[in-house]
N, CA, C and O atoms as a GROMACS GRO file, in nm:
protein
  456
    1UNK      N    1  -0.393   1.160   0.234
    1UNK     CA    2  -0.374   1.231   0.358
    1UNK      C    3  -0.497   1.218   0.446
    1UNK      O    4  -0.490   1.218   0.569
    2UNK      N    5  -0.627   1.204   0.366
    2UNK     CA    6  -0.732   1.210   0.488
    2UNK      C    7  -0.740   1.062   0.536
    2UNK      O    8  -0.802   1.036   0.639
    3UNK      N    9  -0.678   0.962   0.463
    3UNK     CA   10  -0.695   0.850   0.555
    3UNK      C   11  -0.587   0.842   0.648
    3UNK      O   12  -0.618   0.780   0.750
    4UNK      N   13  -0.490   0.877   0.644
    4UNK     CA   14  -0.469   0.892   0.747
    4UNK      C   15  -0.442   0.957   0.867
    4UNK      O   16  -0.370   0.942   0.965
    5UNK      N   17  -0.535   1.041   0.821
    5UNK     CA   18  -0.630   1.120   0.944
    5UNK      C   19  -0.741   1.044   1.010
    5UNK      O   20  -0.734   1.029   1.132
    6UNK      N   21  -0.812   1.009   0.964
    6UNK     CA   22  -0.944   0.894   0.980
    6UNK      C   23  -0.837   0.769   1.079
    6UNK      O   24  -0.847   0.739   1.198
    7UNK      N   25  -0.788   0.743   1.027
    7UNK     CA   26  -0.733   0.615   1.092
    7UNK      C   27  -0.677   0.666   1.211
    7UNK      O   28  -0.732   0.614   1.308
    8UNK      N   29  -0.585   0.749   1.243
    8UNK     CA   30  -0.560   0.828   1.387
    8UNK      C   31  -0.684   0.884   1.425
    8UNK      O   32  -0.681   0.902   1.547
    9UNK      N   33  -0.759   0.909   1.390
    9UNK     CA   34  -0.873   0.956   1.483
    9UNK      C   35  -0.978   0.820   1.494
    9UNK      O   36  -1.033   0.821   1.604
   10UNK      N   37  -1.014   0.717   1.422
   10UNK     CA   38  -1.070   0.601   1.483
   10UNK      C   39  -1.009   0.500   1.570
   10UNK      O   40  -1.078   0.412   1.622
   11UNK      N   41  -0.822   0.511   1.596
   11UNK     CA   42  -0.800   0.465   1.658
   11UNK      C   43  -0.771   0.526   1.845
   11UNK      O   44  -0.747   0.452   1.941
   12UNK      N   45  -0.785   0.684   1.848
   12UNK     CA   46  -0.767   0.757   1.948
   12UNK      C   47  -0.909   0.756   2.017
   12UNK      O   48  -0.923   0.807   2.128
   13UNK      N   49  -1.014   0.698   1.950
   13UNK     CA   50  -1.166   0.703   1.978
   13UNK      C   51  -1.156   0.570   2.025
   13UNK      O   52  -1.208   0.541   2.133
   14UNK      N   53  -1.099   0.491   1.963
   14UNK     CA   54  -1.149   0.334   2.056
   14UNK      C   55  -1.050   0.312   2.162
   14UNK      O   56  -1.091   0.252   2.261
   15UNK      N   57  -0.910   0.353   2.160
   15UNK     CA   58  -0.846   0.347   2.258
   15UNK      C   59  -0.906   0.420   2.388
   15UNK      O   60  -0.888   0.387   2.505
   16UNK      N   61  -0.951   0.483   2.358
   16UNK     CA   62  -1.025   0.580   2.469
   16UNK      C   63  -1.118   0.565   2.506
   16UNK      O   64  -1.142   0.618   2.614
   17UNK      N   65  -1.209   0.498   2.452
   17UNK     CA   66  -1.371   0.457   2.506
   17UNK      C   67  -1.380   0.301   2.555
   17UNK      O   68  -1.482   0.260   2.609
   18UNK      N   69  -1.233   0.194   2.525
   18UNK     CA   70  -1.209   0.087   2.566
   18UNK      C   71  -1.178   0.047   2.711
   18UNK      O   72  -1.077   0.062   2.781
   19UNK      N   73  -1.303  -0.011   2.733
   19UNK     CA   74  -1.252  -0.064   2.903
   19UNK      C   75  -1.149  -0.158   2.935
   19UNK      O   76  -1.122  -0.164   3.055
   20UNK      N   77  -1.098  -0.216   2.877
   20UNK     CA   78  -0.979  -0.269   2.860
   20UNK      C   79  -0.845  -0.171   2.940
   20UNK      O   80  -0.766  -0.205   3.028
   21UNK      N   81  -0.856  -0.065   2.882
   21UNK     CA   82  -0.770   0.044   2.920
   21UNK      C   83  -0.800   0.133   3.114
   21UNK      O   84  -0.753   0.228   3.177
   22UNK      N   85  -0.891   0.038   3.130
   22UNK     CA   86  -0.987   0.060   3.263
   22UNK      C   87  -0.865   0.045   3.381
   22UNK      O   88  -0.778  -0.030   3.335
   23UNK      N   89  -0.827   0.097   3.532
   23UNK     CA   90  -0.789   0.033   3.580
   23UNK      C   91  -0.847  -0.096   3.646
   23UNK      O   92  -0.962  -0.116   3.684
   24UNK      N   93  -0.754  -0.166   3.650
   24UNK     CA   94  -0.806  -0.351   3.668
   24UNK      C   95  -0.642  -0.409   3.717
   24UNK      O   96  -0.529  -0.393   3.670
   25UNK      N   97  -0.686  -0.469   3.815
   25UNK     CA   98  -0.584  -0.549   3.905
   25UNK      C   99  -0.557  -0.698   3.818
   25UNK      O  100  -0.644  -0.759   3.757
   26UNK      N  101  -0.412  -0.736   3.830
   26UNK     CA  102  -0.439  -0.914   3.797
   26UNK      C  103  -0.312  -0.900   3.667
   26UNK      O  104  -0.281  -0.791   3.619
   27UNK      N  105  -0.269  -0.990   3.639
   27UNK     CA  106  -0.149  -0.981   3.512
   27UNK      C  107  -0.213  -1.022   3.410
   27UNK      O  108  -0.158  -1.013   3.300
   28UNK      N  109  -0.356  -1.082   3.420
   28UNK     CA  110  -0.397  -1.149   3.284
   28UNK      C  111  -0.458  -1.031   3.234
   28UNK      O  112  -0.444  -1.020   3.112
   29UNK      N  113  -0.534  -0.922   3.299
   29UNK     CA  114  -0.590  -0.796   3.258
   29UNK      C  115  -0.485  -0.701   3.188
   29UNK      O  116  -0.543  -0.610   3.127
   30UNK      N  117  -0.329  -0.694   3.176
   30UNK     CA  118  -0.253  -0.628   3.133
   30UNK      C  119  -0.190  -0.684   3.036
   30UNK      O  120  -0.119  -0.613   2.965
   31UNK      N  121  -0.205  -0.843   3.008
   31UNK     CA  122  -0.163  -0.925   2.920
   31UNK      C  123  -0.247  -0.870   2.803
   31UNK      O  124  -0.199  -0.825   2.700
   32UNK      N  125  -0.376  -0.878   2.831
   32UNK     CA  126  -0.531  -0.837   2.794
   32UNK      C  127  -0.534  -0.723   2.659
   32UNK      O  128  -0.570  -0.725   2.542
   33UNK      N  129  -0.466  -0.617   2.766
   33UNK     CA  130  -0.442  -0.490   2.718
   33UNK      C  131  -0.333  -0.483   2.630
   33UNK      O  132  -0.361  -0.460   2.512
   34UNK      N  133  -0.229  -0.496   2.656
   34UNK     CA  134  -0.108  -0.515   2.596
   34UNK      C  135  -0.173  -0.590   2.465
   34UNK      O  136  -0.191  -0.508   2.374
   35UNK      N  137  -0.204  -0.690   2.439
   35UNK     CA  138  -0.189  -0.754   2.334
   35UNK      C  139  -0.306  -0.681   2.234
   35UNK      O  140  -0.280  -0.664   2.115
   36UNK      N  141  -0.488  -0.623   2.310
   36UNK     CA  142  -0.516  -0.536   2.204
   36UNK      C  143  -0.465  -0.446   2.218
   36UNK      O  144  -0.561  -0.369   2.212
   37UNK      N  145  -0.339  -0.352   2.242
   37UNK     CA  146  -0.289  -0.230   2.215
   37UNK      C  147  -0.239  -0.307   2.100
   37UNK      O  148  -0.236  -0.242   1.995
   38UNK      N  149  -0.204  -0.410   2.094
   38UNK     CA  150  -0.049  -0.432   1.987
   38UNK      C  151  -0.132  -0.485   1.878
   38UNK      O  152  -0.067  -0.505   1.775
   39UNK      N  153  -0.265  -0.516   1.871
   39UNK     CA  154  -0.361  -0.522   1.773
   39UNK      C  155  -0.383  -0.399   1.709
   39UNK      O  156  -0.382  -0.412   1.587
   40UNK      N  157  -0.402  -0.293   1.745
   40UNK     CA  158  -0.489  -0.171   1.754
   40UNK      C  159  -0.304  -0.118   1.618
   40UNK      O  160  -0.289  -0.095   1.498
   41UNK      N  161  -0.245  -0.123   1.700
   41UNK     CA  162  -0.156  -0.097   1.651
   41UNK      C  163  -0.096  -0.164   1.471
   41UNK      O  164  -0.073  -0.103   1.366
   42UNK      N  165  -0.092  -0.240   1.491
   42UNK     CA  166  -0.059  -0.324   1.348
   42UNK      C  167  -0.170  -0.327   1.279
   42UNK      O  168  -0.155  -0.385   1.172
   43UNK      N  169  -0.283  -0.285   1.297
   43UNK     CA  170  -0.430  -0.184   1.208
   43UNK      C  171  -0.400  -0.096   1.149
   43UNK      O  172  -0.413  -0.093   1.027
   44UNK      N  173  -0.343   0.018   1.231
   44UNK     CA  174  -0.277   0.090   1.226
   44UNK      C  175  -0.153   0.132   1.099
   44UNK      O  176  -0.129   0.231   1.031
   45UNK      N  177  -0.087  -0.022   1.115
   45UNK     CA  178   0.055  -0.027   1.025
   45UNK      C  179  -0.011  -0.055   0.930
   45UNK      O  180   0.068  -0.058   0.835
   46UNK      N  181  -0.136  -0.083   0.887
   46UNK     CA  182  -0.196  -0.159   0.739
   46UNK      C  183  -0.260  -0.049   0.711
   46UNK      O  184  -0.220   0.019   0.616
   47UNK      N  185  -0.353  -0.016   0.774
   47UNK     CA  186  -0.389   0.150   0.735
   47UNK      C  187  -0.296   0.234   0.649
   47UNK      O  188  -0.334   0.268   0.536
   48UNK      N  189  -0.208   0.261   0.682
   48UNK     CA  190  -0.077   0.322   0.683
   48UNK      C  191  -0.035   0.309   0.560
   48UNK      O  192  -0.033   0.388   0.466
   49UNK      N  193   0.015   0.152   0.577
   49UNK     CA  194   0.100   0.099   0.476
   49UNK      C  195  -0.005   0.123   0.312
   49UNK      O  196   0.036   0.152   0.200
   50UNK      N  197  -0.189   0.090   0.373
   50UNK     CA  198  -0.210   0.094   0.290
   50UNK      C  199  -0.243   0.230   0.177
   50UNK      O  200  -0.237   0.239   0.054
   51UNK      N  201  -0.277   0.323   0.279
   51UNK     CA  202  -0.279   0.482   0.228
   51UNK      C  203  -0.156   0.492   0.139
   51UNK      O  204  -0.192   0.536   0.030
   52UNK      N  205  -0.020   0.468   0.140
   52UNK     CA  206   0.094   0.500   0.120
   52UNK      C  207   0.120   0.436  -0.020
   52UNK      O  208   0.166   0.502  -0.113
   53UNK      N  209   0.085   0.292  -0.030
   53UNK     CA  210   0.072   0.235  -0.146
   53UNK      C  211  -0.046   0.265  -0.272
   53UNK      O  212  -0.031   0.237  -0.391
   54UNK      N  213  -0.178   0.336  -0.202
   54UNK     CA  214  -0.246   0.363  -0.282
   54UNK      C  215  -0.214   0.495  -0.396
   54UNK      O  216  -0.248   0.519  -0.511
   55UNK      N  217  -0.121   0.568  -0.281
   55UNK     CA  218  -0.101   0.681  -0.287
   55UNK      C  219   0.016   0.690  -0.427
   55UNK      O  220   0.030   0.784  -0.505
   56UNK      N  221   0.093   0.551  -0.424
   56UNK     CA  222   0.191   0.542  -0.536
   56UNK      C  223   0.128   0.440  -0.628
   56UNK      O  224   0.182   0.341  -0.677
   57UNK      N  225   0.014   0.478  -0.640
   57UNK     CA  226  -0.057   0.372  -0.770
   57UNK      C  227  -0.069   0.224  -0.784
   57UNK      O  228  -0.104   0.171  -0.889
   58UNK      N  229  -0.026   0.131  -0.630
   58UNK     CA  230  -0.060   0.036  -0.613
   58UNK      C  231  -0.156  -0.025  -0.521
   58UNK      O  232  -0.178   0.050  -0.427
   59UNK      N  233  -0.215  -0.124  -0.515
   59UNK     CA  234  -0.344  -0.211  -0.478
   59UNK      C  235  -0.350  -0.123  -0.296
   59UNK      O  236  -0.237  -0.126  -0.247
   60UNK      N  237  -0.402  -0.087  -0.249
   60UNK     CA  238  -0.423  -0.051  -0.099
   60UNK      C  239  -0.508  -0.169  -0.048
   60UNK      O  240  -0.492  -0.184   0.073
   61UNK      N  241  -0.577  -0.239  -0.092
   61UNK     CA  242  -0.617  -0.345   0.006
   61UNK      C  243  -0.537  -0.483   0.009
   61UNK      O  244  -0.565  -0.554   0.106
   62UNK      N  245  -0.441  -0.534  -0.081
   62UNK     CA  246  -0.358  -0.578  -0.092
   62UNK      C  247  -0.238  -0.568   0.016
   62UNK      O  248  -0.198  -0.655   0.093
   63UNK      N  249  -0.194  -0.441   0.000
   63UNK     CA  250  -0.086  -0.367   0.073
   63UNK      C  251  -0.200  -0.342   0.234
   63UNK      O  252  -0.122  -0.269   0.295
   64UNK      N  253  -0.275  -0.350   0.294
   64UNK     CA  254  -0.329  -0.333   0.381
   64UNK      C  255  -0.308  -0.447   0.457
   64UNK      O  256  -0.270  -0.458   0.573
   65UNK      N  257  -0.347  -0.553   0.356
   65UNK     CA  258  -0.343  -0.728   0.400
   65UNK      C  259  -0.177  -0.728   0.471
   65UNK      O  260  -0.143  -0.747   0.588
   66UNK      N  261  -0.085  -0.693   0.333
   66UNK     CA  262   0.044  -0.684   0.381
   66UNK      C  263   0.108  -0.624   0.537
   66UNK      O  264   0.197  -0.661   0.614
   67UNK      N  265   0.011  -0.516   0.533
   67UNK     CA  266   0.040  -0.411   0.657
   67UNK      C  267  -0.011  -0.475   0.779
   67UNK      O  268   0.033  -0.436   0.886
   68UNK      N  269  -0.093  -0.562   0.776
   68UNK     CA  270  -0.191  -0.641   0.910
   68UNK      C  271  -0.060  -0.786   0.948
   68UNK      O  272  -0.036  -0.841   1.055
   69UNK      N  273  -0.009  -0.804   0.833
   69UNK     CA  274   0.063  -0.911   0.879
   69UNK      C  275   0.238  -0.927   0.901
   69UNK      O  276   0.299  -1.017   0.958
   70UNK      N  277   0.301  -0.778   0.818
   70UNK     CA  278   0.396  -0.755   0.861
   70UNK      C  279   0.465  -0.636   0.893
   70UNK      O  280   0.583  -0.604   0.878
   71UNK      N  281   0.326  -0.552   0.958
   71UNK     CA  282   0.348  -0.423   1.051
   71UNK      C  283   0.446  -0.343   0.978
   71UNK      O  284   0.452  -0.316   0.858
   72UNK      N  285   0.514  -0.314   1.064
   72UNK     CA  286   0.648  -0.176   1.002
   72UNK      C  287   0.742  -0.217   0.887
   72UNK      O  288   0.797  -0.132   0.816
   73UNK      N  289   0.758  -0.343   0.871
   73UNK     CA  290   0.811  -0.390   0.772
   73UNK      C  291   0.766  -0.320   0.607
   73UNK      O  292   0.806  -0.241   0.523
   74UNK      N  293   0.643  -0.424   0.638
   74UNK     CA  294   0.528  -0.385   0.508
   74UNK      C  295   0.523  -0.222   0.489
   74UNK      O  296   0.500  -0.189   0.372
   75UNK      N  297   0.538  -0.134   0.564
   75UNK     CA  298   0.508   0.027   0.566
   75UNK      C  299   0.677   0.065   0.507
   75UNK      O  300   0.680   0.132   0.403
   76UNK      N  301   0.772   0.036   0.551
   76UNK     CA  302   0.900   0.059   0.503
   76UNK      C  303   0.910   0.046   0.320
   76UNK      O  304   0.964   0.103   0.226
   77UNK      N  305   0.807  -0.085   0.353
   77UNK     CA  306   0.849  -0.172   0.170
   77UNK      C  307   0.776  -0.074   0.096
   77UNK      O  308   0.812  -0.013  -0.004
   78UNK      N  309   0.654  -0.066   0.166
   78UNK     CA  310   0.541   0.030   0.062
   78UNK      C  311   0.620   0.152   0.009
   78UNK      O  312   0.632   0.196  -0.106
   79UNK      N  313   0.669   0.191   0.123
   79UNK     CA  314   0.699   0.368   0.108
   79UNK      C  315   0.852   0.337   0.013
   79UNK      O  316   0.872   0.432  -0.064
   80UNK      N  317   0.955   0.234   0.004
   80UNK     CA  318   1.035   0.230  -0.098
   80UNK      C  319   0.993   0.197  -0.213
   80UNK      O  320   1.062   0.208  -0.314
   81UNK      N  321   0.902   0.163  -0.213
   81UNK     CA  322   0.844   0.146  -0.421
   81UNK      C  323   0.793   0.247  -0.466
   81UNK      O  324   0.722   0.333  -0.414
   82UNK      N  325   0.852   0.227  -0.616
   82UNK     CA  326   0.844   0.363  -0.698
   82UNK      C  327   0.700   0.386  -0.756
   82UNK      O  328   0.621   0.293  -0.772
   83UNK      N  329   0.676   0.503  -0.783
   83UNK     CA  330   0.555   0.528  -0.793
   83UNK      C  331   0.503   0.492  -0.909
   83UNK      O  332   0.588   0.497  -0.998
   84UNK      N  333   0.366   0.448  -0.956
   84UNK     CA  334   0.343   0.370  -1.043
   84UNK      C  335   0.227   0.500  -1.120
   84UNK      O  336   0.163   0.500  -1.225
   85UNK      N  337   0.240   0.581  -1.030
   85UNK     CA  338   0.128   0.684  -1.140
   85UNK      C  339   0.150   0.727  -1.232
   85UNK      O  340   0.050   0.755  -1.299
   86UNK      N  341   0.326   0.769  -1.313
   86UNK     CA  342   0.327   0.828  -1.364
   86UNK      C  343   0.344   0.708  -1.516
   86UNK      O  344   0.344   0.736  -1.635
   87UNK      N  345   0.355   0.598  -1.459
   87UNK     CA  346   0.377   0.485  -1.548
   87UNK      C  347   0.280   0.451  -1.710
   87UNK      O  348   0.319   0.408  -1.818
   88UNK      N  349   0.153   0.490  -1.666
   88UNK     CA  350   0.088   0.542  -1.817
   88UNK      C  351   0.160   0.600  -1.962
   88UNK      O  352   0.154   0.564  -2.080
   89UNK      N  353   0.222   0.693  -1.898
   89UNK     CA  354   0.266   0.787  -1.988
   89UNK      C  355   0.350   0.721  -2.043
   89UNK      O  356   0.341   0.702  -2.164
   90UNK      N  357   0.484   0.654  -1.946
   90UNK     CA  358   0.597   0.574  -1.981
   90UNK      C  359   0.558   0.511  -2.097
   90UNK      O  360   0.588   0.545  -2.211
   91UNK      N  361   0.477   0.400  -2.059
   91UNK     CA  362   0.415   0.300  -2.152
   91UNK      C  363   0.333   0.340  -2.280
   91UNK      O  364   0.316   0.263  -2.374
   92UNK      N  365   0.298   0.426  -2.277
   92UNK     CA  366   0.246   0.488  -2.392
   92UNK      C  367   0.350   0.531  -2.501
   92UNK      O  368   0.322   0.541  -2.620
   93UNK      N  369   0.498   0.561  -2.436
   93UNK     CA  370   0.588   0.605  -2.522
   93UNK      C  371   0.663   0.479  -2.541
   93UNK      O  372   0.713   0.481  -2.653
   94UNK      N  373   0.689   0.376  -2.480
   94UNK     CA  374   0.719   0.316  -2.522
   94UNK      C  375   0.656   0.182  -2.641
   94UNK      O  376   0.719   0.102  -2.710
   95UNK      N  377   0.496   0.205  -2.622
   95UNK     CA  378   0.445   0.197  -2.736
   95UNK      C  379   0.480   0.284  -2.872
   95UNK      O  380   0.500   0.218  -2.974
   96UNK      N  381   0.487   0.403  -2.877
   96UNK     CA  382   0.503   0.470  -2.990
   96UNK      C  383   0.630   0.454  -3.020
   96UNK      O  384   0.649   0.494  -3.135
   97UNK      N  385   0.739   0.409  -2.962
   97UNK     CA  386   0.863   0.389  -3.007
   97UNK      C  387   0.885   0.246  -3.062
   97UNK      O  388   0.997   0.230  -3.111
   98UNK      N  389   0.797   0.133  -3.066
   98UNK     CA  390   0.770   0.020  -3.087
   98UNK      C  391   0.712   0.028  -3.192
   98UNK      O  392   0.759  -0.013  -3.299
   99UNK      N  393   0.589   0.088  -3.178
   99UNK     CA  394   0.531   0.153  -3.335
   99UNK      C  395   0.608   0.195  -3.449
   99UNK      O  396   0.589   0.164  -3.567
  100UNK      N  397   0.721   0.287  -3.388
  100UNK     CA  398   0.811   0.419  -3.453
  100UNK      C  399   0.898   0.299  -3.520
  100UNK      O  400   0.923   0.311  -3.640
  101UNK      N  401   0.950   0.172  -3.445
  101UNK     CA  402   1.064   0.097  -3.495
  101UNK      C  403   0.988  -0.063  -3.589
  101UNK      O  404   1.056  -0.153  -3.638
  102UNK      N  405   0.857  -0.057  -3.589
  102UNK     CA  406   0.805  -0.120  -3.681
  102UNK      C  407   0.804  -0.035  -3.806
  102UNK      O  408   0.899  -0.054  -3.882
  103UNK      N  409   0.719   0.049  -3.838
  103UNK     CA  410   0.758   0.130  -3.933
  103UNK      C  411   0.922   0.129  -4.017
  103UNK      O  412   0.940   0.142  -4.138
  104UNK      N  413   1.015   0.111  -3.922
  104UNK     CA  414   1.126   0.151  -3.993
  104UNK      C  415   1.195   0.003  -4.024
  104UNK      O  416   1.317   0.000  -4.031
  105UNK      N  417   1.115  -0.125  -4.042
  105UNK     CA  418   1.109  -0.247  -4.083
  105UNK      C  419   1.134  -0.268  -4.214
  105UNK      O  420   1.033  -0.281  -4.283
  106UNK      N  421   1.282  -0.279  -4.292
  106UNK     CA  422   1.286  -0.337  -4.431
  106UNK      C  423   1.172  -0.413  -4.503
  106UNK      O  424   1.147  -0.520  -4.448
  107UNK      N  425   1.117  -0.393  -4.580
  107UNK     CA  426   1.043  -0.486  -4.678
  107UNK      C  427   1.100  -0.593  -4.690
  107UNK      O  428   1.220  -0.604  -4.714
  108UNK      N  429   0.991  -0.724  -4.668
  108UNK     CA  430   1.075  -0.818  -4.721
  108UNK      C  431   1.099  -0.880  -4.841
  108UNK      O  432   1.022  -0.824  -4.920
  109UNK      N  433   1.177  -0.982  -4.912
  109UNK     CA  434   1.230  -0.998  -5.061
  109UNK      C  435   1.100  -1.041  -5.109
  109UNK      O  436   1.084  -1.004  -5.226
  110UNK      N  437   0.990  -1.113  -5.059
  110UNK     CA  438   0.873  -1.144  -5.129
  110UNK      C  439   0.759  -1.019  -5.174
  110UNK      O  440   0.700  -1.002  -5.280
  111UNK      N  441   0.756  -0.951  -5.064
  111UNK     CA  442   0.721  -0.818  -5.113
  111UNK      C  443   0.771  -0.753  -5.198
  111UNK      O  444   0.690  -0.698  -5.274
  112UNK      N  445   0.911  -0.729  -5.224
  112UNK     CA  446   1.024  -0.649  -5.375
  112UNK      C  447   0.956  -0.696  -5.477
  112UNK      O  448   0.911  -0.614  -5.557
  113UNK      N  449   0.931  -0.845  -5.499
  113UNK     CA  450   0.900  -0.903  -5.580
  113UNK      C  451   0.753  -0.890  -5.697
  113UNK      O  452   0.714  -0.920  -5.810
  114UNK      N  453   0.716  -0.821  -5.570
  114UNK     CA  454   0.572  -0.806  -5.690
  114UNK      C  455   0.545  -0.631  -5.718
  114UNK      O  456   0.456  -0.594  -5.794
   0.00000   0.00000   0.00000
């Protein structure tokens, strides 16, 4: 949650202190703007994406990379995968049930034997 707080507040700080955002005459100055808004923005979606994935026990700089290159997409995908925190535990039992079903392994006829 606090990152993405941090990330809305470092991006409301540069949007705002950016002369870019200046008025300025001319179509190449709004081309200018437009395209770092739409930068600023897909930062934004990796930020995001990546808080969200960290948050379910997978890689956040990974998923960040993901988020820089396929914006809302990548944030959709993150937030549908299942959470991987509680997955320890899983695996731990399914070790002991692996354990549990070695144990219950017939002897074999060379072993009877002696």
């Amino acid at each position: 949650m606090r990152t993405r707080i941090v990330a809305v507040a470092v991006v409301a700080a540069v949007v705002g202190s950016t002369p870019v955002f200046a008025q300025s005459s001319g179509a190449a100055a709004g081309v200018v703007g437009f395209g770092f808004l739409l930068l600023l923005l897909w930062i934004v979606f990796g930020c995001f994406t990546a808080a969200v994935a960290n948050e379910k026990g997978f890689s956040g700089g990974m998923w960040f990379v993901g988020g820089l290159f396929f914006g809302p997409i990548a944030l959709i995908a993150a937030a549908g995968m299942p959470d991987r925190v509680g997955q320890p535990i899983a695996q731990q039992r399914r070790d002991q049930r692996a354990a549990a079903a070695k144990a219950d392994v017939p002897v074999s006829a060379s072993a009877k034997a002696t």
